[in-house]
Structure formats: C-alpha cells, structure tokens
C-alpha positions in Angstrom: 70.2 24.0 -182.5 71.9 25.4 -179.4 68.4 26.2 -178.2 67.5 23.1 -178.4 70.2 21.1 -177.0 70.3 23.7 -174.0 66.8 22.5 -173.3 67.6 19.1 -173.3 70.0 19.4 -170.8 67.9 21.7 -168.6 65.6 19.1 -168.9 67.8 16.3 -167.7 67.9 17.7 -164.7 64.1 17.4 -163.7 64.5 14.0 -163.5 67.1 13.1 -160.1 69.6 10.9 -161.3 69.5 7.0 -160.2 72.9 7.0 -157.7 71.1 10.1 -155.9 72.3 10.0 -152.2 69.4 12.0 -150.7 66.6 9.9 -149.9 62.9 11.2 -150.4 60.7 11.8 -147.2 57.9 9.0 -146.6 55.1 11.0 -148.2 52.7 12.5 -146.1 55.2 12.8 -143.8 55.2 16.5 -142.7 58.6 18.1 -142.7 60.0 19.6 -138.9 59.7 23.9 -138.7 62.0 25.3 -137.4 59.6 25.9 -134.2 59.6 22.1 -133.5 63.6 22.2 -133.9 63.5 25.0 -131.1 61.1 23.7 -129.0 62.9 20.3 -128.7 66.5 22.2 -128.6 64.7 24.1 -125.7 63.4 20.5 -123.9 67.1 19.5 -124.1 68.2 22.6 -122.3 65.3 22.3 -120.1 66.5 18.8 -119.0 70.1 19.8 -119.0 69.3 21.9 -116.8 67.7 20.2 -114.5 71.1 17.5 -114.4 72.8 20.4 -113.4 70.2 20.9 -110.5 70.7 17.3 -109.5 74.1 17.3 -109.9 74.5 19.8 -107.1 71.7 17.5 -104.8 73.7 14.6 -105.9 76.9 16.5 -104.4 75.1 16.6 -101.4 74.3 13.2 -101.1 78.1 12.3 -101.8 78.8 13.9 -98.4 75.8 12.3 -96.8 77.9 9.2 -98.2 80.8 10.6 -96.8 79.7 10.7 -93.5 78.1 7.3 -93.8 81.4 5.8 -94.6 83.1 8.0 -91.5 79.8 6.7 -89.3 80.4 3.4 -90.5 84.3 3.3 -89.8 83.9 4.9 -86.4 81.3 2.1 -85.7 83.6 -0.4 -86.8 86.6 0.7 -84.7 84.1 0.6 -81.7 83.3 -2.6 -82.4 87.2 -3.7 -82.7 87.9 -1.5 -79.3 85.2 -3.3 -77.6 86.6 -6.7 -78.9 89.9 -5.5 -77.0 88.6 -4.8 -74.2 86.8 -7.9 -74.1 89.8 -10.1 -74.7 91.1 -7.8 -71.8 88.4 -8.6 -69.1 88.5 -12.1 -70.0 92.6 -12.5 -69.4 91.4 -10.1 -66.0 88.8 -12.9 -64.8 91.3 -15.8 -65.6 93.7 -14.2 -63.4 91.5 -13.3 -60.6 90.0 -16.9 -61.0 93.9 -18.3 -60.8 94.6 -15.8 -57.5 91.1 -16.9 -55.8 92.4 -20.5 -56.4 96.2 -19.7 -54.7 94.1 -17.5 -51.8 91.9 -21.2 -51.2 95.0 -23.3 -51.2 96.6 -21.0 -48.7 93.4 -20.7 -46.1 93.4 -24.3 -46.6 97.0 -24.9 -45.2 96.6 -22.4 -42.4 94.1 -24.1 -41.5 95.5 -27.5 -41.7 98.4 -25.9 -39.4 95.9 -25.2 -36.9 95.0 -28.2 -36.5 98.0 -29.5 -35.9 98.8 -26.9 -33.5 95.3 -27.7 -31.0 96.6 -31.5 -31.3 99.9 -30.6 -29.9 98.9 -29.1 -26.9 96.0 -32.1 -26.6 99.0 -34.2 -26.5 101.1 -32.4 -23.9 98.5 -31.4 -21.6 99.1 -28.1 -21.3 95.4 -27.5 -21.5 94.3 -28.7 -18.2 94.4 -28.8 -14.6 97.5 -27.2 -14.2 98.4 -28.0 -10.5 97.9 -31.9 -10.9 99.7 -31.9 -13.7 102.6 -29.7 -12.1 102.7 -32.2 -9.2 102.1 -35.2 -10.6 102.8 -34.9 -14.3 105.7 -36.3 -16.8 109.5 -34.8 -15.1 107.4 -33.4 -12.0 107.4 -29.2 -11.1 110.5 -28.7 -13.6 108.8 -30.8 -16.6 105.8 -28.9 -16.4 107.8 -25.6 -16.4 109.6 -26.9 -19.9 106.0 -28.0 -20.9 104.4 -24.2 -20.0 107.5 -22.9 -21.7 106.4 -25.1 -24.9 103.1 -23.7 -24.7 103.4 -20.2 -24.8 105.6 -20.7 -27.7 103.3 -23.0 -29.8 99.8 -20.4 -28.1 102.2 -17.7 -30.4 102.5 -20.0 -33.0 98.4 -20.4 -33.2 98.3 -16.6 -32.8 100.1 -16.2 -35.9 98.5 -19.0 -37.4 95.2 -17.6 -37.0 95.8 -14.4 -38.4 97.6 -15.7 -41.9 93.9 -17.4 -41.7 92.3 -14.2 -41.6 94.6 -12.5 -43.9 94.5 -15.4 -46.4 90.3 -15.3 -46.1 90.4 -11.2 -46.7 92.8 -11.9 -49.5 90.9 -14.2 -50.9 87.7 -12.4 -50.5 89.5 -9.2 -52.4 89.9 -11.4 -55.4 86.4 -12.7 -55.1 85.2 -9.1 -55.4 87.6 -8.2 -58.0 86.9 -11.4 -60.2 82.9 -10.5 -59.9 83.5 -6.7 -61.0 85.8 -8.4 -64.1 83.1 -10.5 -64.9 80.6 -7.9 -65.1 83.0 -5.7 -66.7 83.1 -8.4 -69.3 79.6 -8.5 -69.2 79.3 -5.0 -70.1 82.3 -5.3 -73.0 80.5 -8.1 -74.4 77.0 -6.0 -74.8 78.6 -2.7 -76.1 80.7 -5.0 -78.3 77.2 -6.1 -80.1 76.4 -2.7 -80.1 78.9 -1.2 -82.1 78.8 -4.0 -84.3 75.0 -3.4 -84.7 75.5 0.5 -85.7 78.5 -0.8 -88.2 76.0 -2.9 -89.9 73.4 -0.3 -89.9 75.7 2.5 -91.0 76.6 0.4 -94.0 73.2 -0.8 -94.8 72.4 2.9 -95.1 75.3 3.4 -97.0 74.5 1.0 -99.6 70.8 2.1 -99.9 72.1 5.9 -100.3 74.1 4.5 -103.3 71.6 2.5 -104.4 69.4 5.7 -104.6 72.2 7.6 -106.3 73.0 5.3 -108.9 68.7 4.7 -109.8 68.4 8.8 -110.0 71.5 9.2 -112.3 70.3 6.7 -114.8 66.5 8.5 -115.1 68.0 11.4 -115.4 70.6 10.3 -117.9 68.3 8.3 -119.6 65.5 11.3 -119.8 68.2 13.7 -121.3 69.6 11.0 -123.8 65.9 10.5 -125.1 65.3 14.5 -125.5 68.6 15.1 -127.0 68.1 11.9 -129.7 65.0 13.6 -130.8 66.0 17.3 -131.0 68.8 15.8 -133.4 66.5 13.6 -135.3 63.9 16.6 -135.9 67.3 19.0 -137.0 68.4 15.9 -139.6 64.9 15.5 -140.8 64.7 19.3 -141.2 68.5 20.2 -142.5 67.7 17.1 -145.3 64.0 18.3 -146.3 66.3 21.6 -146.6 68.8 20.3 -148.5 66.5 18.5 -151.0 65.0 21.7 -151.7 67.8 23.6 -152.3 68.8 20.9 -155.1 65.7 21.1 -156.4 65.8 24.8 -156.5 69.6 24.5 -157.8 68.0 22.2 -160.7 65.6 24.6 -161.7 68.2 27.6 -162.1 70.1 25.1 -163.8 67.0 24.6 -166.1 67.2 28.2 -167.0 70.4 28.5 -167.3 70.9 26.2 -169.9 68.5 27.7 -172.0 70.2 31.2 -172.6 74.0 29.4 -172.3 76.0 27.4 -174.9 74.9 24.2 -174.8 78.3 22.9 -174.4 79.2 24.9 -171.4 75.8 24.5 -170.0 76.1 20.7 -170.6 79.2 20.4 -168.6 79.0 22.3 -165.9 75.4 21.2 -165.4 77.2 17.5 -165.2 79.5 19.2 -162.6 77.0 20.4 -160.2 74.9 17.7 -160.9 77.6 15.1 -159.9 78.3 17.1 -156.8 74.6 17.1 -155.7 74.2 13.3 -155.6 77.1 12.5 -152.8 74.9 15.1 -150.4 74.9 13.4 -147.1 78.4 11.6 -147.9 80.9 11.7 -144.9 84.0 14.0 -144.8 86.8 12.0 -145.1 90.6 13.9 -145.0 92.5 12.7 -148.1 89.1 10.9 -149.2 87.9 11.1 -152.9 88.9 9.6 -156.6 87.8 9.9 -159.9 85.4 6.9 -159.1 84.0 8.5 -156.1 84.3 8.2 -152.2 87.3 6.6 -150.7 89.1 6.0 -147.6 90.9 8.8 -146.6 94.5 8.9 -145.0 96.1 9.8 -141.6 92.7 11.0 -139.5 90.7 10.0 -142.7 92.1 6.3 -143.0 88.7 4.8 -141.4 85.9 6.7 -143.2 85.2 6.6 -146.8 84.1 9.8 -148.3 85.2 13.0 -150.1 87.4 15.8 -148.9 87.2 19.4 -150.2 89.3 19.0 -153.8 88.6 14.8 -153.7 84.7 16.3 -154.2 85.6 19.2 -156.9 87.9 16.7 -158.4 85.4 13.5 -158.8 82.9 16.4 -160.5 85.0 17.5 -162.7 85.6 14.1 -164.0 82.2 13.7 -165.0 82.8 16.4 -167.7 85.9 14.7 -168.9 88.0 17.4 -167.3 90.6 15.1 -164.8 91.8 17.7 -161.7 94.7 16.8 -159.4 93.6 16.0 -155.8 95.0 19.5 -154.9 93.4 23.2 -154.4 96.9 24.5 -155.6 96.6 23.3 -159.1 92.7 22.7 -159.1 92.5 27.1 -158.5 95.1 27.5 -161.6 93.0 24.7 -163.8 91.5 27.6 -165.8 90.4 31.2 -165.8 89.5 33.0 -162.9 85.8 34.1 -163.0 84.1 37.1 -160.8 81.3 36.4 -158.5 78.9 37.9 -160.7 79.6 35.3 -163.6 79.4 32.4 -161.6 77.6 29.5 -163.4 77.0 26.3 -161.9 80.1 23.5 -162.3 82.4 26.6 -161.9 85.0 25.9 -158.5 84.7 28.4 -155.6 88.3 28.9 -153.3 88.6 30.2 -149.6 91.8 31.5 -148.4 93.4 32.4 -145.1 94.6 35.8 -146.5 92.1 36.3 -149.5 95.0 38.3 -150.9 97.4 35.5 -151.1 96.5 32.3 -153.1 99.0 30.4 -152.0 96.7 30.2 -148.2 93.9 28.8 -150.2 92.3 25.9 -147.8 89.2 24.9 -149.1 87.3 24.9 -152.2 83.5 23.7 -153.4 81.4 23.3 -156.4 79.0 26.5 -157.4 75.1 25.6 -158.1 73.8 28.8 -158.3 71.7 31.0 -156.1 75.1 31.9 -154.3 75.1 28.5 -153.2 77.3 25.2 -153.5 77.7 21.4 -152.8 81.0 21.3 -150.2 82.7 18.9 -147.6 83.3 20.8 -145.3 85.7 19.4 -142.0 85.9 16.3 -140.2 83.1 15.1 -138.2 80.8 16.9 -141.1 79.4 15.9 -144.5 78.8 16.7 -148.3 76.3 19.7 -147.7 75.0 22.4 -149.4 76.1 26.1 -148.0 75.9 29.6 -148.7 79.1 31.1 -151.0 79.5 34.3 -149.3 82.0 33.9 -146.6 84.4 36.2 -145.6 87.3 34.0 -146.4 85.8 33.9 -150.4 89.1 34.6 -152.4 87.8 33.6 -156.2 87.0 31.3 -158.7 88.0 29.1 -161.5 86.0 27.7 -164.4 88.3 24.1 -165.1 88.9 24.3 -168.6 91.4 21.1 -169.0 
C-alpha cells in the first residue's frame, strides 16, 4: 500500500500542474546555446565599444563646437564694433557737414564786406586822377588829404578783408577734405560692418550643422547598441527559461523516484512543497511580498511589486501541505528538525547565514528539490529561480513538521 500510494504521487508529478508559471517554448522553436548567448554578449561589447570610440570623436567635436561658438561671438562683437564705429563716422560727417556750412556763411560775409569796401572808395574818388581831384575836388588840397587819409585806412581794411577770405576758403576747404575722408571712412565701416555680420551668420550656420551632425550620430549609435543589447538579453531569458524548465522537469523525475522508496506521506507532502514552489518560477521578488494565497504586494521597497520574498515563498509552500509557517526565517528554521545535507528530500527548507555558526544571522532561506538544487527569491530586481544549494553561506536545514 505504501508502494502504491508513493507511485501515485510520483506520478502526479508527470503531469505540470494547471497554475504553472513557466510557459512552454513555441515548438520547433530551437532553444539559444550558450555560444549564441556569447556571441551576442560579445556584439554588445563590440558596439560598446565602439560608443566609447565615438565618444572620444564626439569630445572632439564638442571643442570644434567650442570654437564655433568663440568664432561665432568674436564675429558678432565685430559686427557690433563696426556698428560703433559706424554710428561714429556718421556723427563725424554731420559735423564736418555743419562746419563746411559755418566756413560758407563766413566766405560769404567776407565777401559781402568787400564789396562794400570797393563801393566806398567808388564813392569818394580816391581811385582816380589824383591831381584833379586834389585841385578841384570836394574841401580842395586839405579835403583830399582827409580823403587819402580815409583811403589808406579803408585799402587796410580790404587787406584784411581779403585775407579772412582766404582763410575762411582754406578753412572751409579743410572741412571739405575732412568731411570726404569721414564719408569714406563711413563707407568702409559700413562694408566691414556687413562683413562681420556675414562671418557671425556663417559661424553659426556651421555651428548648428556640427550639432546637427552630433545629435544624428549619437542616436545611430545609441539606437545600434539598444538593438544588440535587447537581443543578447532576449537570447539569455529564452536560454535561462528553457534551463529552468528542464531543471523542473529533472527535479520532477527525482521526485518520481523518490516517492517510490519514501513513506508515502512524507513523500506526498513534501512533493506538494517543491511542487508548489516550482509553479511561481519567473515570479518577481517582492521585499515583504508573499501569503498563504500566494504573491502579494510587498512593503517599504516592495510596496509596488507583487511577488514572493525569501520566507513569503517557503511559507506559501508549506501551506500547501497544511503546515502554516510564520512570514519569518527565525521561527520558519526552528519549525522542525534540523536535517544534514545528505538527507535532504525535496519540500525540506534550506537557511543561509552571515556567520554559518550563528543562527541568529540567518538571511535567506529556499525550498530543496533535489539534485542539490532549489526553487528561491532571491533579491530585489530578481525573480523566483531555480539555483544551486551549495553556497558558502549554507548554515542547515529544517524539515517543517507543524
């Protein structure tokens, strides 16, 4: 009889249980080697690599932008010096205009003043015959000596009167010249004005093309990397779950025989155990997660993910087999008796410890399937798994007895 209801249970397990969490592979679909897991791994290195290679061209091209920008802010400062100086010449020319107008009005009265002066002495007659007009002029020999008098004063008059001319014409042609050399200087400010603004325009259109460049090359190569890296993790899942699916099916099998040459009561509930661990494979780790209904949300960094943590897991197990554990490695490793290595069966709970000498530093603990394996969450960021028991932070075991 205990024969018999061994091999029913070893049967049970042939058959994957309906709630399984491991999905089967599309068939004919072949499963990665571990070659095509390298070689991708490699590709991803490859590419990685060759970011780091453009990274050091792309620093390169940040101080050709650098000097852009400089070439471009120089240009522009030209442009606002020439813009000066234009202002400048322009004030320059207005004056020299306003002093060639003052230098005009002043010829002009000189020589309105001369005029005058060669009608005075058309009126006295001190241009003509002098004796007649000594003998017979106005106030006779003593009129014309007062009239000679008169005229040497007003011929020093016209003396002066022509030379402010003169001055007033060399003046004014001074500020001619000077008005013509501000006008061309104006001229010239004007053209290297457009000239600096041209090579400011440039500058930045060259700027903005370099960063157009830039930003085109850091997406390929971003985008090439992304693509190599999505596929060297697909081909690990696809491998690490074909992996897993045969480890449980391995794991089923020693359960098979197990149950043959064990009680069929023990065998029956620790096959439940292992069995009920097996079908969360794949389910996220979640700090605090875990009840005796299965995944939950977790607390504190846990609080957003539902899932299992270490003792949530051996605890949800357990409860298959009617055995209810608290949510704690403390009292889950003192459940029942303490079993060596050697005697593991599958169902049985395996501890790791800090000091493997000290219980009280136990800080994980997973559920034995045999082959030295078992079914464990491991850490954040990870999920339900199936790993290798031999660690060097293994402290013991315990076999749950209620």
């Amino acid at each position: 009889m205990v024969f018999s209801a061994g091999m029913a249970v070893g049967m049970s397990w042939l058959t994957p249980p309906v709630s399984a969490r491991t999905a089967p592979r599309a068939a004919g679909k072949p499963v990665p080697s571990a070659h095509d897991v390298e070689k991708s791994r490699r590709l991803v290195k490859d590419r990685a690599a060759a970011i780091g290679r453009t990274k050091a061209e792309l620093a390169q091209t940040d101080g050709e932008l650098d000097r852009l920008n400089a070439a471009a802010e120089a240009a522009v400062e030209r442009y606002n010096g020439e813009r000066v100086k234009l202002e400048r010449s322009q004030q320059a020319y207005r004056d020299t205009q306003q002093r060639l107008t003052e230098a005009a009005r002043r010829v002009g009265e000189a020589q309105d003043q001369l005029a005058s002066f060669a009608a005075r002495v058309y009126q006295d007659n001190t241009g003509y015959d002098r004796v007649s007009s000594a003998i017979s002029g106005r106030g006779g020999p003593q009129g014309f000596m007062d009239r000679a008098g008169m005229v040497d004063v007003l011929a020093e008059q016209r003396t002066a009167m022509v030379r402010r001319v003169e001055a007033s014409k060399t003046v004014a042609d001074v500020f001619r010249r000077q008005a013509q050399a501000a006008l061309q200087e104006q001229t010239a400010a004007t053209k290297n004005a457009e000239v600096a603004k041209g090579q400011a325009q440039a500058a930045v259109a060259a700027q903005q093309a370099s960063i157009r460049r830039i930003a085109d090359r850091k997406r390929a190569l971003e985008k090439r990397l992304g693509a190599a890296q999505a596929r060297a993790e697909r081909l690990a899942r696809e491998r690490e779950r074909a992996l897993e699916a045969r480890a449980a099916r391995k794991a089923r099998a020693g359960l098979e025989t197990a149950n043959v040459v064990e009680t069929a009561n023990v065998v029956r509930r620790g096959a439940t155990v292992a069995r009920a661990a097996l079908e969360w494979l794949g389910t996220p780790y979640s700090w605090g997660g875990g009840t005796y209904d299965g995944p939950s949300l977790g607390v504190d960094q846990g609080a957003g993910t539902l899932g299992f943590d270490c003792s949530g897991l051996a605890m949800y197990a357990w409860s298959k087999a009617g055995i209810r554990l608290d949510h704690w490695t403390g009292t889950q490793w003192t459940s029942g008796p303490h079993i060596p290595v050697r005697r593991l069966r599958p169902g049985d709970l395996v501890f790791f410890a800090t000091d493997t000498s000290n219980p009280d530093t136990i800080h994980h603990v997973g559920v034995y399937i045999g082959g030295g394996r078992m079914v464990e969450a491991p850490y954040t960021g990870a999920r339900v798994r199936i790993s290798s028991i031999h660690r060097s932070d293994l402290i013991g075991a315990t076999r749950p007895a209620g």
